[in-house]
C-alpha positions as CSV (number, residue, x, y, z in Angstrom):
1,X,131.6,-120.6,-7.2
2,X,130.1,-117.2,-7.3
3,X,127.2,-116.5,-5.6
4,X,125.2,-113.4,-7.1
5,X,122.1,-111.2,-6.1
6,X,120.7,-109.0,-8.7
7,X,117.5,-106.5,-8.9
8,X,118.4,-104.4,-11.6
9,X,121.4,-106.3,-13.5
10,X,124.2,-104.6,-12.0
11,X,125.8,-107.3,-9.9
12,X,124.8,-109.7,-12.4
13,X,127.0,-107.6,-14.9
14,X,129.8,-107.8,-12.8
15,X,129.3,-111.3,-11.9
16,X,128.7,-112.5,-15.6
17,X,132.5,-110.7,-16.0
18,X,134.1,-112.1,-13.0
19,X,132.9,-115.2,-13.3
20,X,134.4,-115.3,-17.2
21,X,138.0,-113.9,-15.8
22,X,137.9,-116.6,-13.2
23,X,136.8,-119.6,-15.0
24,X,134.1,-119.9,-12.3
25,X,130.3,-121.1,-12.0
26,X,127.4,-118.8,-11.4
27,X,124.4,-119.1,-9.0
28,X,122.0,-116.9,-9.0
29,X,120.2,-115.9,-5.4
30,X,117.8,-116.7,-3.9
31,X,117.0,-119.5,-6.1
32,X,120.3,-121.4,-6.0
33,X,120.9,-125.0,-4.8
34,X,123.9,-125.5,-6.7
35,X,127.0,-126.3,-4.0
36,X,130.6,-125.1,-4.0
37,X,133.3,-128.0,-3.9
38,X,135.5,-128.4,-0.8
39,X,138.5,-126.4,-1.7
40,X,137.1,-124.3,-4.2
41,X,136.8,-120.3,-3.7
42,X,133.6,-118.9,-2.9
43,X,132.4,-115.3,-4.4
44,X,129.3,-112.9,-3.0
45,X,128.6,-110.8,-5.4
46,X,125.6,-107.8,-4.3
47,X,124.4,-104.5,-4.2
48,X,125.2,-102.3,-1.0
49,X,121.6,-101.5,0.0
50,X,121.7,-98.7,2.7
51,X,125.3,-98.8,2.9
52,X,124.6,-102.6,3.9
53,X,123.6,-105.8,2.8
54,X,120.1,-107.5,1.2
55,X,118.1,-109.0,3.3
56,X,118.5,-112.0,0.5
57,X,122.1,-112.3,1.4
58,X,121.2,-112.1,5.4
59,X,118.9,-115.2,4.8
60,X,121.5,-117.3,2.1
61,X,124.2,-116.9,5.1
62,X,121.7,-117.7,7.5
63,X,120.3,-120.4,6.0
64,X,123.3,-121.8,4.3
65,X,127.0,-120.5,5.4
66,X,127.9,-123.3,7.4
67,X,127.5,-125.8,4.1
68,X,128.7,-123.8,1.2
69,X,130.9,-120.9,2.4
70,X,133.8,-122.9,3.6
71,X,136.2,-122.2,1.0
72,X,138.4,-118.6,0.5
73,X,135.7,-116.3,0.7
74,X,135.4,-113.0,-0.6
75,X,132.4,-110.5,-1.7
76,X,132.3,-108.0,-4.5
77,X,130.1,-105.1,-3.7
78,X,128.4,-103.1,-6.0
79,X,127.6,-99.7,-5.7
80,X,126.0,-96.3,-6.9
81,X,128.7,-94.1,-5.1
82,X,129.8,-96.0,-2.1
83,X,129.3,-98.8,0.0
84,X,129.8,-97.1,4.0
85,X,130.8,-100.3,6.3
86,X,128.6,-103.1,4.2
87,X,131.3,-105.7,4.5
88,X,131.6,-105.0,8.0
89,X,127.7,-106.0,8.4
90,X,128.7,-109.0,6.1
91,X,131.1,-110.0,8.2
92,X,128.8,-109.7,11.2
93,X,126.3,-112.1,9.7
94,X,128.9,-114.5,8.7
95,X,130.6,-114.6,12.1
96,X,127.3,-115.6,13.7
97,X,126.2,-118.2,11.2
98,X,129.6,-119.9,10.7
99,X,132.0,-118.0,13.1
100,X,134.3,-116.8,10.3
101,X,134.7,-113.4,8.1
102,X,135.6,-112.7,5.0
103,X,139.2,-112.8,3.4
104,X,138.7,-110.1,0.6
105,X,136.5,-107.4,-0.2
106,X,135.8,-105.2,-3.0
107,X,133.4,-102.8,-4.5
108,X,132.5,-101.6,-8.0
109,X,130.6,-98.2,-8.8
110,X,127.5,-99.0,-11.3
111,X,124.9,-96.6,-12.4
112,X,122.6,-95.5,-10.0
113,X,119.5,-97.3,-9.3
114,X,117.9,-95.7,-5.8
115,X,115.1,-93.5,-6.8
116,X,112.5,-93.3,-3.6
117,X,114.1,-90.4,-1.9
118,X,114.6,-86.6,-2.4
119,X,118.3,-86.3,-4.2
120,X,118.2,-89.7,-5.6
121,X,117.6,-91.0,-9.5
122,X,119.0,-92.6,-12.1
123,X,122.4,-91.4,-13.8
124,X,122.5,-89.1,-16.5
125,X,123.2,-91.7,-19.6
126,X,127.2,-90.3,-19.9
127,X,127.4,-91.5,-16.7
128,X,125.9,-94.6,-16.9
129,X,128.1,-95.3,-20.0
130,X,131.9,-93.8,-17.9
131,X,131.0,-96.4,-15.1
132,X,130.1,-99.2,-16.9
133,X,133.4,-98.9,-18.9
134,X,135.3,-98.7,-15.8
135,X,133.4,-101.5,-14.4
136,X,135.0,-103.6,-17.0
137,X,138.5,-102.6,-16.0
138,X,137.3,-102.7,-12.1
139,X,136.3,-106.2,-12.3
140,X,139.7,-107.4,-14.1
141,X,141.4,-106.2,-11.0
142,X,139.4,-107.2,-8.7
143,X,140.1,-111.1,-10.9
144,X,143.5,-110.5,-10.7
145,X,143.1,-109.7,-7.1
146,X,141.2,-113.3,-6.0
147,X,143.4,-115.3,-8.3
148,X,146.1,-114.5,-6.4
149,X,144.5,-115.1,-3.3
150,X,145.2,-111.3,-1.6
151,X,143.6,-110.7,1.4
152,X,142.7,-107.0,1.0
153,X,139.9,-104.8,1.7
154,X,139.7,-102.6,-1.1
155,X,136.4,-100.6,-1.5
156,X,135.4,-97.0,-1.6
157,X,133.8,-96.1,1.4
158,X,132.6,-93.1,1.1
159,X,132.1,-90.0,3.4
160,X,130.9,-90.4,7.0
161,X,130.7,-94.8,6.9
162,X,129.9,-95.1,10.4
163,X,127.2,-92.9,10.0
164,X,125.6,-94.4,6.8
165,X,126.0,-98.1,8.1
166,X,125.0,-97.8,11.6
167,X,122.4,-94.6,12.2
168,X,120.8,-94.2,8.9
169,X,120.6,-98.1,7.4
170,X,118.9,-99.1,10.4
171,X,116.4,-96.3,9.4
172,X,115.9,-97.3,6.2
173,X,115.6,-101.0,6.7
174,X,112.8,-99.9,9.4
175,X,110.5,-97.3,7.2
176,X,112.0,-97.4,4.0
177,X,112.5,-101.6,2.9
178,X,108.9,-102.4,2.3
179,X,106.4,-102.8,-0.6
180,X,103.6,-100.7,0.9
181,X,104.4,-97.7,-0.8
182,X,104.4,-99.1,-4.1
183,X,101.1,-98.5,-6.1
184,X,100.0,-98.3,-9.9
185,X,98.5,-96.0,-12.4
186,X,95.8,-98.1,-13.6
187,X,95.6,-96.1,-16.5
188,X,98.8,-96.9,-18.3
189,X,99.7,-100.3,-17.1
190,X,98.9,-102.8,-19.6
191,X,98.8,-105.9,-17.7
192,X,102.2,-106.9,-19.6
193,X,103.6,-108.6,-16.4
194,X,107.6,-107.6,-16.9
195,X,107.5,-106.5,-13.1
196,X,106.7,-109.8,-12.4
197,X,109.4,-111.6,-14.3
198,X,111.3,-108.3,-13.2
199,X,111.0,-109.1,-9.5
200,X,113.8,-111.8,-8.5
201,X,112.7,-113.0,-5.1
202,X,108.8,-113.8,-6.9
203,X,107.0,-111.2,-4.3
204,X,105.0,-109.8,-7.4
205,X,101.6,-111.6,-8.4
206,X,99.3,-110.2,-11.8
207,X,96.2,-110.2,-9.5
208,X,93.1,-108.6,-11.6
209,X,94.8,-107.1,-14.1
210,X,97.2,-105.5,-11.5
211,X,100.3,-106.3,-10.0
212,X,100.4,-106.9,-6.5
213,X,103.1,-107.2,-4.0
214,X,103.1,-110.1,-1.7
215,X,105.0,-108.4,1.7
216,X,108.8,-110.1,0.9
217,X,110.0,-107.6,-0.8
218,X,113.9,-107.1,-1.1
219,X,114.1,-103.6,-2.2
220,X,115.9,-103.9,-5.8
221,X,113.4,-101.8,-7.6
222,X,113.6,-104.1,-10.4
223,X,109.7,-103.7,-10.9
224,X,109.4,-99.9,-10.9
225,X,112.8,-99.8,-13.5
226,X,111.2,-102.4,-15.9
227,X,108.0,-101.4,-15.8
228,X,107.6,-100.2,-19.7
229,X,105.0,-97.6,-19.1
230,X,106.5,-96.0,-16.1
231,X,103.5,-96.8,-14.4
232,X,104.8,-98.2,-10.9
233,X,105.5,-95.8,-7.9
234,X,106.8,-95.8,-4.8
235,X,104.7,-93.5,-2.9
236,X,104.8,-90.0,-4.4
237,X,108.5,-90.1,-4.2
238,X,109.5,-91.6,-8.0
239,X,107.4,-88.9,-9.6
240,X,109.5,-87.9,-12.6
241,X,112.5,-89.7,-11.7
242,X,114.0,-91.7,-14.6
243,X,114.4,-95.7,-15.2
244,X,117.7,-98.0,-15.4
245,X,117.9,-101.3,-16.5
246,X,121.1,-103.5,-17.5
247,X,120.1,-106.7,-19.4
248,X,123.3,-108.7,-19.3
249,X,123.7,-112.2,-20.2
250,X,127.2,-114.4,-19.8
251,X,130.4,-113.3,-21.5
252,X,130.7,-116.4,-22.8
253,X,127.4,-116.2,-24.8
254,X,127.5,-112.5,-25.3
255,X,130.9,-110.1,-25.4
256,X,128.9,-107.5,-25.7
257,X,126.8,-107.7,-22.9
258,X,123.3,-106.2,-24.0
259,X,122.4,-102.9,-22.5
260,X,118.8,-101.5,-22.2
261,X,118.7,-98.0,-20.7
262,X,115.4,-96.3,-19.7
263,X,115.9,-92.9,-19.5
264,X,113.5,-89.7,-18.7
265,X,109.4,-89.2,-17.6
């Protein structure tokens, strides 16, 4: 069973793959009620947010790790550039819901999604294209990797991990992971209502004509990416930054794996 969190469609991309190598079934979070068997392998597959976790996969090990992560249990981690000590807090929040930790871990780099800050936007679309390619090859290793049953840590950590995990998430969960800041230009959104499907934890409602956020937000940007007429922002700090979003759908259905790619404003 692979468990799977997904904003923007990268860790459903690389869940849609893993789950093919492995012959396993998907569940998509937060939504999910389906239930692993007794002996069977367990998968969390997420984006690092902060060099951390989602608050959706705080509240799924919360709410359920002592009923359906009792098997071999391992995460796959996705990632812009690095993940910092995010299976660390992982392990941290499984430990105190079940009192056990994970026996593998892994990242895979994706194209960057994290617009709302100075420095930060979308890759260029060459770079998009490289790590997507070597996501495929990524996830067959990391496949490889769980069907043998290896318990390895294996993820790129990046530059100063203590730092990132444990001084600046705890910054950006406090100021930073919220739906205040996001507003709209009334004058070029059309009512279409693709951040609301966008939004996979439902905290969007098309109120007026508008969307409005409902205070549960989980941080993915899936609205601001999808939104077809640029018109969502957070704060003043997505001005001119550019839009990703990866449509992917199950190997099985689709080798190909459709791609849309917003690029530019």
């Amino acid at each position: 069973m692979i468990y799977y969190f997904s904003g923007t469609g990268n860790s459903r991309y690389v869940a849609c793959h893993l789950a093919e190598a492995l012959g396993e079934r998907l569940s998509r979070l937060p939504f999910s009620a389906d239930e692993p068997a007794e002996d069977e392998a367990v998968g969390l597959v997420f984006p690092a947010y902060a060099w951390g976790i989602p608050k959706t996969i705080e509240d799924f090990i919360r709410n359920h790790a002592s009923s359906r992560l009792k098997g071999w249990l391992y995460a796959v981690i996705t990632c812009g550039d690095d993940v910092g000590y995010a299976d660390r807090v992982l392990d941290k929040a499984l430990w105190r819901a079940c009192g056990r930790r994970l026996d593998a871990a892994f990242s895979v780099q994706m194209p960057n999604t994290y617009v709302c800050l100075p420095g930060f936007d979308v890759d260029s679309l060459e770079l998009t294209e490289a790590k997507l390619a070597g996501a495929e090859h990524r996830v067959r290793d990391i496949a490889a990797r769980i069907g043998k049953r290896e318990p390895v840590r294996h993820l790129v950590r990046g530059g100063f991990p203590w730092t990132k995990t444990y001084v600046l998430r705890p910054l950006f969960k406090r100021f930073l992971l919220t739906d205040r800041y996001f507003h709209v230009s009334t004058s070029c959104c059309t009512s279409c209502g693709k951040c609301q499907k966008a939004c996979p934890v439902d905290n969007i409602r098309i109120i007026g004509g508008t969307p409005q956020w409902q205070s549960c937000c989980a941080g993915c940007l899936a609205c601001y990416h999808a939104c077809p007429q640029h018109a969502i922002a957070f704060g003043s700090m997505t001005q001119k930054k550019g839009q990703y979003l990866l449509q992917a759908f199950r190997p099985a259905t689709d080798d190909r794996l459709q791609k849309t790619l917003l690029r530019g404003h």
